[in-house]
C-alpha positions as CSV (number, residue, x, y, z in Angstrom):
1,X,3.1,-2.5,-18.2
2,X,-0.4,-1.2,-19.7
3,X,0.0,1.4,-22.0
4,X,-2.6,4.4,-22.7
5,X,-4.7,4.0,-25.7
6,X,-6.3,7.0,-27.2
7,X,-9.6,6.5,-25.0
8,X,-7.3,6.6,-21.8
9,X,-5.6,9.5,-22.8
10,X,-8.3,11.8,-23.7
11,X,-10.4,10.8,-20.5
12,X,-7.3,12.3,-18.5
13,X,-6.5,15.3,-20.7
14,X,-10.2,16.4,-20.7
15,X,-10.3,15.8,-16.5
16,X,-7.3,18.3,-16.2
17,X,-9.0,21.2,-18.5
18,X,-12.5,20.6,-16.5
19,X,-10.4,20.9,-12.8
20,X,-8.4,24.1,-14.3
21,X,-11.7,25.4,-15.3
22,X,-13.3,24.4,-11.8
23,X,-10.3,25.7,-9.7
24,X,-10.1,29.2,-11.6
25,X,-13.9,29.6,-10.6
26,X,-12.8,28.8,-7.4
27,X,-9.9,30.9,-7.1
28,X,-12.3,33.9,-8.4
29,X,-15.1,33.7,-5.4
30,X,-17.5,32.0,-8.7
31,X,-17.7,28.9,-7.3
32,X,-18.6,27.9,-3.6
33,X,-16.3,26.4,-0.8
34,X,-18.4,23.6,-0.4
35,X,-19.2,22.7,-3.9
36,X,-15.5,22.9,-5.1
37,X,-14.7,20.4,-2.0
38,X,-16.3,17.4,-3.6
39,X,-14.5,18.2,-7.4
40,X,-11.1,18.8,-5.4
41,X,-11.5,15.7,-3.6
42,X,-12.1,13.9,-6.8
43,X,-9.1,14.7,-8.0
44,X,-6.8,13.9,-5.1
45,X,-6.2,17.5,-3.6
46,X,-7.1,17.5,0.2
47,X,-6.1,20.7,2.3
48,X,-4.2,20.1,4.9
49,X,-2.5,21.7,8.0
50,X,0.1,23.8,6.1
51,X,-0.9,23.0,2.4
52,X,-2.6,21.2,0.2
53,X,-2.4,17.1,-0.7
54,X,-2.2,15.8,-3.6
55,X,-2.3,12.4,-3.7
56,X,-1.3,10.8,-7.1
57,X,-2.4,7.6,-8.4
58,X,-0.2,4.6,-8.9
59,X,-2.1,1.4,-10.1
60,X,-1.4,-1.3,-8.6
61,X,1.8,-0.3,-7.7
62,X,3.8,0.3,-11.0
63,X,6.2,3.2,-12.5
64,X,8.3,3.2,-15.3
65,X,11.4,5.3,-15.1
66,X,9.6,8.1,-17.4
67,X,7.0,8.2,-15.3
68,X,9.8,8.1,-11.3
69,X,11.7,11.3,-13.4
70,X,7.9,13.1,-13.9
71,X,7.9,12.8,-10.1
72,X,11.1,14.0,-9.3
73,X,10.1,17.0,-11.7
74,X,6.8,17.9,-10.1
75,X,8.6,17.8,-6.3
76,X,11.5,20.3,-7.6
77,X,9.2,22.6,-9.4
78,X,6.6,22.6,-7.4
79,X,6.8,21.0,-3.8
80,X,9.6,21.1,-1.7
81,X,12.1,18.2,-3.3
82,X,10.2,15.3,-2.1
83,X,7.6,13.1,-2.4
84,X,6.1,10.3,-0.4
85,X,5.2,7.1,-0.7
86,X,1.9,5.4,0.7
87,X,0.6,2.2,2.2
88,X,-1.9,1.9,-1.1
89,X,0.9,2.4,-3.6
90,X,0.0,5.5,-4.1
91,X,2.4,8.9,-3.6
92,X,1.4,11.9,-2.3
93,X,3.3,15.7,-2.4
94,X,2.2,17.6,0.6
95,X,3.4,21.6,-0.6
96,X,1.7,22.1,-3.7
97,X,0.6,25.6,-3.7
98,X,-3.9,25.1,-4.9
99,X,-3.6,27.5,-7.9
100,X,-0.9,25.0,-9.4
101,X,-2.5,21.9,-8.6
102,X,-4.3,21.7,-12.5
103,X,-0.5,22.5,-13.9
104,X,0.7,19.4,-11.7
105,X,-2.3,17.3,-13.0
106,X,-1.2,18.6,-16.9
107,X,2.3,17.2,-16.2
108,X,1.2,13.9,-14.8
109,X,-0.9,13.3,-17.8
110,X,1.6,13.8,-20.2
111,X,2.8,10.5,-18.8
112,X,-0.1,8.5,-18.2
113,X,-0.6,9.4,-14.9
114,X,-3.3,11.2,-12.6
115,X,-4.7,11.8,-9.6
116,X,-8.9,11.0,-10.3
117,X,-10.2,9.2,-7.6
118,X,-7.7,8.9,-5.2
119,X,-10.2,10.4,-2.6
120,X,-14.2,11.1,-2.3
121,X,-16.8,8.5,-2.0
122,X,-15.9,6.6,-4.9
123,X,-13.7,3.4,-6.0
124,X,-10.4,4.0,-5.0
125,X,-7.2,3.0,-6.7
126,X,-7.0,-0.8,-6.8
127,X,-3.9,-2.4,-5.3
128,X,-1.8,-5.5,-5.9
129,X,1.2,-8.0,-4.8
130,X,4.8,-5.7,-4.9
131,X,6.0,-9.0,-6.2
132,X,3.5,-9.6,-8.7
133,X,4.5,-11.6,-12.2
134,X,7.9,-12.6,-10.5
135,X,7.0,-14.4,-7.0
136,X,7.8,-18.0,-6.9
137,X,4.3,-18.8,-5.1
138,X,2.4,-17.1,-8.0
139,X,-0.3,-19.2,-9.0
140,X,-1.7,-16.3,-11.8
141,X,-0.1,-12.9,-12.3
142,X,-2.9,-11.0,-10.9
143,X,-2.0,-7.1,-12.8
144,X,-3.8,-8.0,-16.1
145,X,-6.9,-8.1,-13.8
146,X,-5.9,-5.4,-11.8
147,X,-5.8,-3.3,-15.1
148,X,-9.4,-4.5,-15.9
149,X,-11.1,-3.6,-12.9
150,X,-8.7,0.4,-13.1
151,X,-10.7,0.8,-16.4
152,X,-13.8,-0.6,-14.9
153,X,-13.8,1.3,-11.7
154,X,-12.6,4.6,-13.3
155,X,-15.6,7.7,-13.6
156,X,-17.7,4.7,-12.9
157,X,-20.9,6.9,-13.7
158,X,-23.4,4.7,-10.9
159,X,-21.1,3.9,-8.5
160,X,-19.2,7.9,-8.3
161,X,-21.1,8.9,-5.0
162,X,-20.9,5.7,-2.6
163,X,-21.9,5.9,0.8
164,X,-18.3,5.8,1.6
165,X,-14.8,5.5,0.0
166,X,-14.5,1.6,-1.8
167,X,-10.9,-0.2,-1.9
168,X,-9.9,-3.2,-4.3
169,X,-6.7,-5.4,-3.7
170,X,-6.2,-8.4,-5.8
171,X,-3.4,-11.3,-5.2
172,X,-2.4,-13.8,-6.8
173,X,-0.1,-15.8,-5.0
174,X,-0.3,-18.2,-2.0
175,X,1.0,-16.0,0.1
176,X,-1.1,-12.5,0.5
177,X,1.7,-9.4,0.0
178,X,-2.0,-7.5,-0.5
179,X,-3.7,-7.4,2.4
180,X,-6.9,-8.6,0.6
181,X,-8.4,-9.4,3.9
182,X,-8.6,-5.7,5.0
183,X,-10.4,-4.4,2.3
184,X,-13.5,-3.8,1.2
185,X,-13.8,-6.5,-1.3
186,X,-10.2,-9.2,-1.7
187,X,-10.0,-10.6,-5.1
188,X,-7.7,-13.7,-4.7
189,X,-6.8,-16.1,-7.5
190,X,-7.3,-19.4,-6.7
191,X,-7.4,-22.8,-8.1
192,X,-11.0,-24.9,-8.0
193,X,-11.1,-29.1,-7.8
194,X,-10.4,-29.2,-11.6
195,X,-7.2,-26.9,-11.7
196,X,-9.0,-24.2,-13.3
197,X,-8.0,-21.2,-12.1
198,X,-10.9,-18.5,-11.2
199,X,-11.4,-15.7,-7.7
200,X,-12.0,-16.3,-4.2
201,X,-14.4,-13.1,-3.4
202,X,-14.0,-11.6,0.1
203,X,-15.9,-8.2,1.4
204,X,-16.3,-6.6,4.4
205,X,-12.8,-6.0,5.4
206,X,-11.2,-2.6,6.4
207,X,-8.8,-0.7,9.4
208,X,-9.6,2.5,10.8
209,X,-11.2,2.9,13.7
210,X,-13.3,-0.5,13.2
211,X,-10.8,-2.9,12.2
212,X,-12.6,-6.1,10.7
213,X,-11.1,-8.8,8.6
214,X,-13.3,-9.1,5.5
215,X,-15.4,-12.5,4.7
216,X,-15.2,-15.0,1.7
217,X,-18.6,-14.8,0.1
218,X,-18.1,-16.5,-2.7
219,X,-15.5,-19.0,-2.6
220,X,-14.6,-19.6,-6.4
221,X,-15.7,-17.6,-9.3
222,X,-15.2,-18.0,-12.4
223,X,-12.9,-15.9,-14.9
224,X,-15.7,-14.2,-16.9
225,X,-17.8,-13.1,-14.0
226,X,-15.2,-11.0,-12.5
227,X,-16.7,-7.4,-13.5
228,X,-20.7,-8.6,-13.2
229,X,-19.9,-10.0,-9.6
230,X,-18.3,-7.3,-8.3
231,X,-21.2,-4.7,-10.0
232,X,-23.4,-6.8,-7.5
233,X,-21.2,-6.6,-4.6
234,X,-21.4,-2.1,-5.3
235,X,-25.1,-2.0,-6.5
236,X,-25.6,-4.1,-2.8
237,X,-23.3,-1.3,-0.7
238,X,-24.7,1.4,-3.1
239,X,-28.5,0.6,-2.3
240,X,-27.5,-0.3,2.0
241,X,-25.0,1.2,2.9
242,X,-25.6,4.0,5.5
243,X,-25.6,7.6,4.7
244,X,-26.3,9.2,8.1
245,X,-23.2,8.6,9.9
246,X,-20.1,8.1,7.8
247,X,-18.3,6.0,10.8
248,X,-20.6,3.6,10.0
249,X,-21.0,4.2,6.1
250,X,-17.9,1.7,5.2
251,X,-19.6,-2.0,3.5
252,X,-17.8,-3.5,6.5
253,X,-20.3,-2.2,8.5
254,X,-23.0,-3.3,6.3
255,X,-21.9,-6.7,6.0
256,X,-21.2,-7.0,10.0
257,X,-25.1,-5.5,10.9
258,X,-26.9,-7.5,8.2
259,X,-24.8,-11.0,8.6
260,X,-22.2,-13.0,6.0
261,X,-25.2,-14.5,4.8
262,X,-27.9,-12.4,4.2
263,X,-25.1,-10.1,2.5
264,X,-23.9,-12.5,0.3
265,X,-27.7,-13.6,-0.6
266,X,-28.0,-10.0,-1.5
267,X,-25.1,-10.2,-3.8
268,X,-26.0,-13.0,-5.4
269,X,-29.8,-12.2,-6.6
270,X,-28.6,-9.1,-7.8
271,X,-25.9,-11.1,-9.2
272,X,-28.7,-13.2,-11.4
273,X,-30.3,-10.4,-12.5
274,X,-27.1,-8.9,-14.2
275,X,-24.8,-11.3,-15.5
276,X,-25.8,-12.2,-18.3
277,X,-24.0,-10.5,-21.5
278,X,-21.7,-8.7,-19.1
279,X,-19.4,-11.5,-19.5
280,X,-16.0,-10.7,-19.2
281,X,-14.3,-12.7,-22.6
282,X,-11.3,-14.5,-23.2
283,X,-10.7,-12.3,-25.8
284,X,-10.7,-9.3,-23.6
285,X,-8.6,-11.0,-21.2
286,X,-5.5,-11.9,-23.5
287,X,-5.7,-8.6,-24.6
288,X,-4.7,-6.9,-21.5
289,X,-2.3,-9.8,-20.8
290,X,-0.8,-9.2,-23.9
291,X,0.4,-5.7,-21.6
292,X,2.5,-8.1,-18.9
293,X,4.3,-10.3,-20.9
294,X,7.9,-11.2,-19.2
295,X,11.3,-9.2,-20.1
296,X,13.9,-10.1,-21.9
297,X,15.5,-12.3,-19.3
298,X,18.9,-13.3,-20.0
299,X,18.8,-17.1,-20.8
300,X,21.9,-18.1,-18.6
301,X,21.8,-15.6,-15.7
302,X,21.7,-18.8,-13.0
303,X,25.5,-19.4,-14.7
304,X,27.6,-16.4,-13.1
305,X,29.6,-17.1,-10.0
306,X,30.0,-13.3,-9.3
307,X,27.3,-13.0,-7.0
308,X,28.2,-16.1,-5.1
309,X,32.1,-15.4,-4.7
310,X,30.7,-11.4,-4.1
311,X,28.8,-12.9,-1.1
312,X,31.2,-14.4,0.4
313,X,33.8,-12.0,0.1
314,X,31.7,-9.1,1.6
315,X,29.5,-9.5,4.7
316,X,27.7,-5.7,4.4
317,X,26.7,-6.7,0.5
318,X,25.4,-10.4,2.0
319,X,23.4,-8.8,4.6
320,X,22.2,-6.4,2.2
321,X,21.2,-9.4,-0.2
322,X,19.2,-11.4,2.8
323,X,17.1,-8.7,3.8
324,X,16.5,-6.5,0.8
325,X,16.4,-8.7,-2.2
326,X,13.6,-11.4,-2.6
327,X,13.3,-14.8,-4.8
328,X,12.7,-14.9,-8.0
329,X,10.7,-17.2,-10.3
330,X,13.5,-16.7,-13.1
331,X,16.7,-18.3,-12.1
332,X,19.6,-16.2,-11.8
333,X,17.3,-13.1,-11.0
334,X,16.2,-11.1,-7.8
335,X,13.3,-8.9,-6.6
336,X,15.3,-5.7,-4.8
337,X,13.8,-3.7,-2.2
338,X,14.8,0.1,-2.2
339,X,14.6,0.9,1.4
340,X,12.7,4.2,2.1
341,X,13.2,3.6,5.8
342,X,17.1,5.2,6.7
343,X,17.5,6.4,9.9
344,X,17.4,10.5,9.0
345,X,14.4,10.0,6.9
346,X,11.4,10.4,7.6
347,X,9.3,6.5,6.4
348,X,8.3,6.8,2.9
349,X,9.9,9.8,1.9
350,X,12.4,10.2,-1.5
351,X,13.9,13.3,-2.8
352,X,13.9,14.6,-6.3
353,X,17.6,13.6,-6.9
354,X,17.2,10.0,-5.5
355,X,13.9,9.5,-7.7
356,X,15.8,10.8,-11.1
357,X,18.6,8.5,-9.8
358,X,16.3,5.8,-9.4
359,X,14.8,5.9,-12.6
360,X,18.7,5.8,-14.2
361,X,19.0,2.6,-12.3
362,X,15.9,0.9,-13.5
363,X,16.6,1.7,-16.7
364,X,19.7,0.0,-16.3
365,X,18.7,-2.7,-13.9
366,X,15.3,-3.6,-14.4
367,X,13.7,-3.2,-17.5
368,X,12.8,0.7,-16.5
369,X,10.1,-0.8,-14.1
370,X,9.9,0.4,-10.2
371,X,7.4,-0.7,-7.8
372,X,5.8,0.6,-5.0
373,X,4.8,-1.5,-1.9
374,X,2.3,-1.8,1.0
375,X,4.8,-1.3,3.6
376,X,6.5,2.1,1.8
377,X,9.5,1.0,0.2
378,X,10.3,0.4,-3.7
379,X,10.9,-2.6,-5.8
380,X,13.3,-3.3,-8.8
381,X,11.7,-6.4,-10.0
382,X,13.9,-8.1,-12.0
383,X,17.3,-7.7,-11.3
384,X,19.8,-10.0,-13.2
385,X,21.7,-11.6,-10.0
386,X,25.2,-10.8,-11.9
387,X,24.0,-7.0,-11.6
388,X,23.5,-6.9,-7.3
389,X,26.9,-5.7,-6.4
390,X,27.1,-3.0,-8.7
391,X,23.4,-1.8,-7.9
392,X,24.1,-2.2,-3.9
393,X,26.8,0.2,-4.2
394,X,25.1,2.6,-6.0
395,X,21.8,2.5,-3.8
396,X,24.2,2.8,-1.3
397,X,25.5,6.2,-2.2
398,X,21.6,6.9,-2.7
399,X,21.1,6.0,1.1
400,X,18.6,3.8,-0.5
401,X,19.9,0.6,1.0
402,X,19.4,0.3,4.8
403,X,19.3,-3.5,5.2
404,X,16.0,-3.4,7.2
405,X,13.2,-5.1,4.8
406,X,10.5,-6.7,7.4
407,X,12.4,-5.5,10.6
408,X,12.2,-3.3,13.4
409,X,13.5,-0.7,11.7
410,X,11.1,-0.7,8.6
411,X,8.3,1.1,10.3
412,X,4.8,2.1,8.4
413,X,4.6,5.8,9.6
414,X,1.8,7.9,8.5
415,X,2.1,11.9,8.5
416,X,0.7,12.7,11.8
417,X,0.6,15.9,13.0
418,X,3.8,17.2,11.1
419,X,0.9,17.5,7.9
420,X,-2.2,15.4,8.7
421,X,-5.4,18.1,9.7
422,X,-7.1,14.6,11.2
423,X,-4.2,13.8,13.3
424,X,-4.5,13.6,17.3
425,X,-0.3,13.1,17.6
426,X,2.8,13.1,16.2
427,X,4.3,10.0,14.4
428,X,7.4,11.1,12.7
429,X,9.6,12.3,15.5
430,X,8.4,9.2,17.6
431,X,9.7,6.7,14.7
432,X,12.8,8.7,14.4
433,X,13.2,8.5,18.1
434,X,12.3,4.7,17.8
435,X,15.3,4.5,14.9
436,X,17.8,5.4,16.4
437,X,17.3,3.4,20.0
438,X,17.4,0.3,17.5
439,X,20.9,1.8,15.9
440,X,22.6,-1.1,16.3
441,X,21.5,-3.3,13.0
442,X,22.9,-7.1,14.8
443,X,20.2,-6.5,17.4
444,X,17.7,-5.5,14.4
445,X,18.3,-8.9,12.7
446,X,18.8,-11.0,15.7
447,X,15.1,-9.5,16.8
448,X,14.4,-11.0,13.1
449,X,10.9,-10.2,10.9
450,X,9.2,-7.4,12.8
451,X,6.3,-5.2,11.2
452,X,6.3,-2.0,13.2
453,X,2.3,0.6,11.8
454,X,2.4,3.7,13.6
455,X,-0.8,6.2,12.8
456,X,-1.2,9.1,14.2
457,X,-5.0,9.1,14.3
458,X,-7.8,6.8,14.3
459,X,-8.3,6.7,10.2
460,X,-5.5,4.6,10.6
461,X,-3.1,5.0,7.4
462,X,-0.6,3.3,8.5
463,X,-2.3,-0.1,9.2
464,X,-1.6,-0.3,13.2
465,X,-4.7,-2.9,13.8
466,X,-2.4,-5.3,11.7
467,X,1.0,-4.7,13.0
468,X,3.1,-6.8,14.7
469,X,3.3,-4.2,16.9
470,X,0.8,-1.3,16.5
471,X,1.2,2.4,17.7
472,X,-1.6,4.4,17.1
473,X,-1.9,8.4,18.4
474,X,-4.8,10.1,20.9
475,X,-5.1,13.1,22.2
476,X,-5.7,13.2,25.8
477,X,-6.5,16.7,27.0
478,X,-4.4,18.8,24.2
479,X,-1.6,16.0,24.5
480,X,-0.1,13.2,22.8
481,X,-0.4,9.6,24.4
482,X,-0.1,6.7,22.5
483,X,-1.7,3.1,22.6
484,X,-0.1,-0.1,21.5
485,X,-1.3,-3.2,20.2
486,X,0.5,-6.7,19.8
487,X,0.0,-9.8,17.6
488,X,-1.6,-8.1,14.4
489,X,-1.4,-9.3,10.8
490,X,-2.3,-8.7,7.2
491,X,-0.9,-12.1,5.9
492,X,-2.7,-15.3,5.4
493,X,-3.8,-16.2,8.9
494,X,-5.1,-12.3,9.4
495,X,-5.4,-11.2,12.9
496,X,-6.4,-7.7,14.3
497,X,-4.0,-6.7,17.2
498,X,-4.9,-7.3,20.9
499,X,-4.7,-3.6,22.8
500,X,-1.5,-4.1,25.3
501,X,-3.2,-1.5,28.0
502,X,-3.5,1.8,28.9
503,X,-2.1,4.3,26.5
504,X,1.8,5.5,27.2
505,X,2.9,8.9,27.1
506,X,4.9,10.4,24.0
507,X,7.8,10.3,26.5
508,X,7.1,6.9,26.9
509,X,6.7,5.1,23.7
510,X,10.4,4.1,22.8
511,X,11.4,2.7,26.0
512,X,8.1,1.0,25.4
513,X,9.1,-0.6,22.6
514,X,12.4,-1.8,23.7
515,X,11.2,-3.7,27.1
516,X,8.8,-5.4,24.5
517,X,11.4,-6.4,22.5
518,X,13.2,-7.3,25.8
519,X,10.4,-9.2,26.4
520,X,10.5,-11.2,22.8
521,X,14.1,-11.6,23.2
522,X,13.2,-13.6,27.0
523,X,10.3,-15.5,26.1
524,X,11.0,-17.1,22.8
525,X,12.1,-20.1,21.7
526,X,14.9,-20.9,19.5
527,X,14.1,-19.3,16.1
528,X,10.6,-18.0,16.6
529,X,9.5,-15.0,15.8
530,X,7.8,-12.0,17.4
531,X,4.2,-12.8,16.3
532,X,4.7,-16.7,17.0
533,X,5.9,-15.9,20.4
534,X,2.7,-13.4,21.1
535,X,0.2,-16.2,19.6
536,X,1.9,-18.6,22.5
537,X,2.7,-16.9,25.3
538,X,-0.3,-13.8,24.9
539,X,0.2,-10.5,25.8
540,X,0.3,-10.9,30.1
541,X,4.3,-11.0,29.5
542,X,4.6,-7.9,27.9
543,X,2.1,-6.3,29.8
544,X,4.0,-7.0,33.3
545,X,7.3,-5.7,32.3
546,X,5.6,-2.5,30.4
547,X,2.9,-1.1,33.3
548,X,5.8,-2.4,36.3
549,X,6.1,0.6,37.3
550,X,2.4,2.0,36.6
């Protein structure tokens, strides 16, 4: 895990005394509403319905347990015992009283953390794989780059005003866990003719209310051109992009209005004019590598029979084992997923004694590294397989192990109108309501892998273009309805969700649900899951059994 030098360090220390300094002269009437907006935003703090937002910065994903028991600090002392986890791997506390928000921003740096550019017009924080250095399909571990382009992106002095906000994800695998499609530029490691590994370049991709999977316009790049091709790709939107109507100010507007190929012509001459001595060295790169070298794996972890003869002796520890733990490239080890998705939570949430708890058990169980994911759960990435029983039960007490990775039951849920001032309905409730029709966890797993995004509005935070199943809030004369989409994905073969029809009512939207899943259960053949069964059959199935009655 990259460690702060002194450079890092000050550059976050001197932020916090310039945003006390700015909020005081705020507080005091001596600075402007609007011109305190823009520095606010800059450093994560939005207001919202009931409070203020700050949104915290986790790079691509990764906490060490110091940093998990800074968290549970900040949401005792100064929100209300909680915190919540996002879609970009980032957390958010939504009570922080404004006047504190510079004390919060102190404490965060005292452990490498902070909150710059998790809003505003500017390069946002840059995403990864959850699984990331342990996958079995890795081809490169992709963090060393994701730590590059953090100190890259970071109070970028030419690109800090963009026409719009700018998302990077980078993977490294064969299988996308990043969603590198639906963002504005997808750095995916790849392997040319020779072997050699380099970056497939994709742009143009995004959610919200214009959902569009991004294009590859450059197919292979090589290692040292990472930073100087991507300057192109911002000096293109920086220069285009559209200023006069923010719906349309996102580069996946640009790219769609001027064509995949006039874009990418763009980005290349401006490409040829910079490269050279902007090179990004060998050097440099073993450097940050040097940051994400493997554990101390145990040499003979594959040798224990405990987990087997545990497996077989306990059917709520083997069903725990299918569907939150994950392969690992190490033998004898797992990836765990810490399920933030019980039934009397709200998606994504974690308290301040489950967090301190947490970081006890990484420090126990996995190296002191936690991970957050795209789908707002946690990771313990390297879990010594002789270890699982003992961690299941204690996760269990921690009501952090509801066997529901990638089903029904783990639903994206964004904030809706419970603390969202952009939100047209409630999500919450509705996904609570959703939980416990789908109580009975043999249905869950006989339903099988199941990606549930509800958003309350169209900004679309919780990624419903790309769900399986999609729920996304409008307001219909002062009340909730709620529209649903099928077939989505953010995986390899991307797809953007086909609308199912006319919105439903809020009263509506579980018994929705379950005659889709009716539907599923009727239509598919043996073994199939829910998006195979859409791509075949379509969407007139589910549509017939859903408006019957309309």
């Amino acid at each position: 895990m990259y460690q702060y030098n002194e450079i890092d360090q000050t550059l976050v220390d001197e932020r916090v005394a310039q945003f006390r300094w700015q909020t005081e002269q705020f507080l005091k009437g001596e600075l402007s509403e609007d011109r305190y907006r823009a520095l606010r935003l800059r450093n994560g703090i939005y207001i919202q319905t009931h409070a203020p937002m700050l949104r915290v910065a986790i790079p691509y994903g990764l906490l060490n347990a110091k940093q998990i028991r800074k968290l549970a600090h900040i949401a005792r002392t100064y929100d209300k015992s909680y915190c919540h986890f996002t879609t970009r791997q980032n957390v958010q506390f939504n009570w922080p009283k404004l006047e504190q928000t510079p004390d919060i921003l102190a404490e965060l740096a005292t452990v490498q953390m902070h909150a710059i550019q998790t809003s505003g017009n500017c390069m946002r924080n840059t995403t990864s794989d959850h699984l990331a250095g342990v996958c079995v399909d890795e081809i490169e571990d992709p963090r060393p780059y994701c730590e590059i382009i953090r100190q890259w992106t970071t109070l970028h002095p030419e690109f800090d005003y963009l026409p719009r906000k700018f998302k990077i994800a980078v993977s490294g695998a064969v299988h996308d866990r990043a969603a590198t499609q639906f963002h504005d530029v997808g750095v995916h490691l790849v392997k040319n003719d020779a072997g050699e590994v380099g970056f497939r370049i994709l742009a143009g991709g995004g959610l919200g209310r214009t959902p569009i999977i991004g294009k590859v316009i450059r197919p292979y790049l090589e290692k040292q051109h990472l930073l100087s091709y991507l300057e192109a790709v911002l000096r293109i939107y920086n220069l285009f992009g559209r200023r006069d109507n923010k719906y349309k100010a996102r580069i996946k507007i640009l790219l769609k209005e001027s064509g995949v190929a006039k874009f990418t012509k763009l980005v290349e001459q401006e490409w040829q004019l910079i490269k050279e001595g902007r090179e990004l060295t060998a050097e440099r790169i073993e450097e940050i590598k040097a940051y994400f070298v493997p554990p101390a794996y145990q040499a003979n972890a594959a040798d224990d029979k405990s987990f087997s003869e545990q497996q077989a002796s306990n059917k709520a520890f083997a069903t725990w084992v299918k569907y939150n733990t994950a392969a690992h490239k190490i033998a004898g080890y797992k990836a765990v997923f810490l399920s933030l998705k019980a039934p009397d939570m709200p998606p994504g949430d974690v308290t301040d004694t489950q967090l301190d708890a947490i970081a006890d058990l990484a420090d126990r169980y996995s190296f002191g590294e936690t991970r957050t994911t795209h789908r707002q759960n946690l990771i313990f990435a390297d879990v010594n397989q002789a270890d699982l029983f003992a961690l299941w039960k204690q996760l269990d007490v921690l009501n952090l192990a509801t066997p529901n990775i990638g089903t029904a039951t783990d639903i994206i849920c964004c904030p809706g109108l419970d603390f969202c001032s952009l939100a047209n309905a409630s999500s919450i409730d509705v996904t609570k309501e959703i939980n416990d029709a789908l109580d009975d966890m043999d249905y869950v797993h006989d339903i099988g892998e199941l990606k549930i995004n509800f958003s309350g509005c169209m900004n679309g935070c919780a990624h419903q273009s790309v769900g399986h199943i999609g729920i996304l809030g409008v307001d219909k004369k002062g009340k909730e309805w709620y529209q649903i989409t099928l077939g989505g994905s953010s995986d390899n073969e991307a797809a953007i969700g086909e609308r199912l029809g006319p919105a439903v009512a809020k009263s509506e939207v579980t018994q929705t649900i379950i005659t889709i899943l009716n539907v599923y259960i009727q239509q598919r053949l043996e073994e199939e899951s829910f998006l195979d069964t859409v791509k075949r059959v379509g969407i007139s199935p589910f549509q017939e059994k859903v408006y019957a009655n309309h």
